[in-house]
C-alpha positions as CSV (number, residue, x, y, z in Angstrom):
1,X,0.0,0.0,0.0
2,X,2.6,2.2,0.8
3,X,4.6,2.0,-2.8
4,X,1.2,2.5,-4.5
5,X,0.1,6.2,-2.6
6,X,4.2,7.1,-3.2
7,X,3.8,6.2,-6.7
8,X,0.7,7.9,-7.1
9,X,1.5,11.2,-5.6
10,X,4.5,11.5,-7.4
11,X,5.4,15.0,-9.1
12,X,5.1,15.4,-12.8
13,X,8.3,16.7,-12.8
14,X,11.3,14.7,-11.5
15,X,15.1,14.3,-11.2
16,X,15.1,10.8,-10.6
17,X,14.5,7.5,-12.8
18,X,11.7,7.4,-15.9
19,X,11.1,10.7,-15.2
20,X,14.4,12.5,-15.7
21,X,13.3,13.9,-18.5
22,X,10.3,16.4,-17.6
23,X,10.6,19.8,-17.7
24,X,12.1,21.3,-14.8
25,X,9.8,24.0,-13.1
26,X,11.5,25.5,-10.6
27,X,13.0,28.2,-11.8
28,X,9.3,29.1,-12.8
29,X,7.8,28.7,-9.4
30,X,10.9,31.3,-8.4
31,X,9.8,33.9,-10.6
32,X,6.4,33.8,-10.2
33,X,7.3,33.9,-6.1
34,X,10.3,37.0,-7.0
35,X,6.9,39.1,-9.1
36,X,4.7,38.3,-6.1
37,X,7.4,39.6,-3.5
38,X,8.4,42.7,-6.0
39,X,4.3,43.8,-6.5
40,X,3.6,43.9,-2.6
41,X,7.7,45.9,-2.3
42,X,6.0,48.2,-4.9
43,X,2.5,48.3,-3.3
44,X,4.1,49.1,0.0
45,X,6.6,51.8,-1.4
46,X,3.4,53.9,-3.1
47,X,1.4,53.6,0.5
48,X,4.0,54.5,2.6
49,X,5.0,57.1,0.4
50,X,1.2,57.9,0.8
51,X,1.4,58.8,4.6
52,X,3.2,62.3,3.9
53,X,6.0,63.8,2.0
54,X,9.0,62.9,4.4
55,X,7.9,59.2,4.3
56,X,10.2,57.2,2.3
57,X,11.1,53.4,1.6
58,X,14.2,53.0,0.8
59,X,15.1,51.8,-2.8
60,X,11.4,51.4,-3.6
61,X,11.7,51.7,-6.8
62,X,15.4,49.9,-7.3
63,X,14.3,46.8,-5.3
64,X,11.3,46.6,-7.3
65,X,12.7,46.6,-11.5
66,X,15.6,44.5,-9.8
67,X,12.3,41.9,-8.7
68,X,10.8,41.9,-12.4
69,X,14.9,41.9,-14.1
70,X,15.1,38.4,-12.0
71,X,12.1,37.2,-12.4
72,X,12.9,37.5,-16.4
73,X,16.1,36.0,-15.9
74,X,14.6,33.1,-14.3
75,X,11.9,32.4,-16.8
76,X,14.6,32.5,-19.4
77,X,17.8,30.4,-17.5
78,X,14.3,28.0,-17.3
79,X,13.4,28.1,-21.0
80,X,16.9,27.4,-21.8
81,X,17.4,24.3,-19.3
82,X,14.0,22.8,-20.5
83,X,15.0,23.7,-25.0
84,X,18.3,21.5,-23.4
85,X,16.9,18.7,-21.7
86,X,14.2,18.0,-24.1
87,X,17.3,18.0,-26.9
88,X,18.4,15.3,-24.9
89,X,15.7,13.4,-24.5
90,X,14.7,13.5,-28.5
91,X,18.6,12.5,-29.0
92,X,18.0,9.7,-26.6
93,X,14.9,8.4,-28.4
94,X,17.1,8.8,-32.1
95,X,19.5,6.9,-30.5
């Protein structure tokens, strides 16, 4: 009973045995955690910049282009490992 609920709760993606070759999603899940965490820096700046003129946060808007600029980078390093490994896999099935 035990192999059959590990079995069937398994990931669609893996690193390990038959399924070594599924897309990798984490750098994904980063980025779309990264644009959540930059939207609530940004949303924060704007109110606390809200409460009156002296009220700053500092590097509101830095902090927050730096969040989408890694975010991009992480959708692309993950576009690029998934074009690789699924290279591999259709050389493997060639093969």
């Amino acid at each position: 009973m035990a192999r059959y609920s590990y079995e069937r709760n398994r990931m669609a993606s893996s690193h390990h045995g038959e399924h070594e070759m599924l897309p990798i999603t984490w750098p994904f899940r980063a980025a779309g955690t990264v644009l959540v965490l930059a939207t609530v820096w940004f949303c924060t700046g704007w109110g606390i910049r809200d409460l009156g003129p002296e009220e700053r946060l500092a590097g509101h808007m830095p902090v927050f282009w730096s969040g989408l600029l890694l975010a991009v980078v992480l959708v692309v390093l993950g576009a690029i490992m998934n074009t690789a490994r699924e290279r591999r896999r259709l050389a493997k099935l060639e093969a």
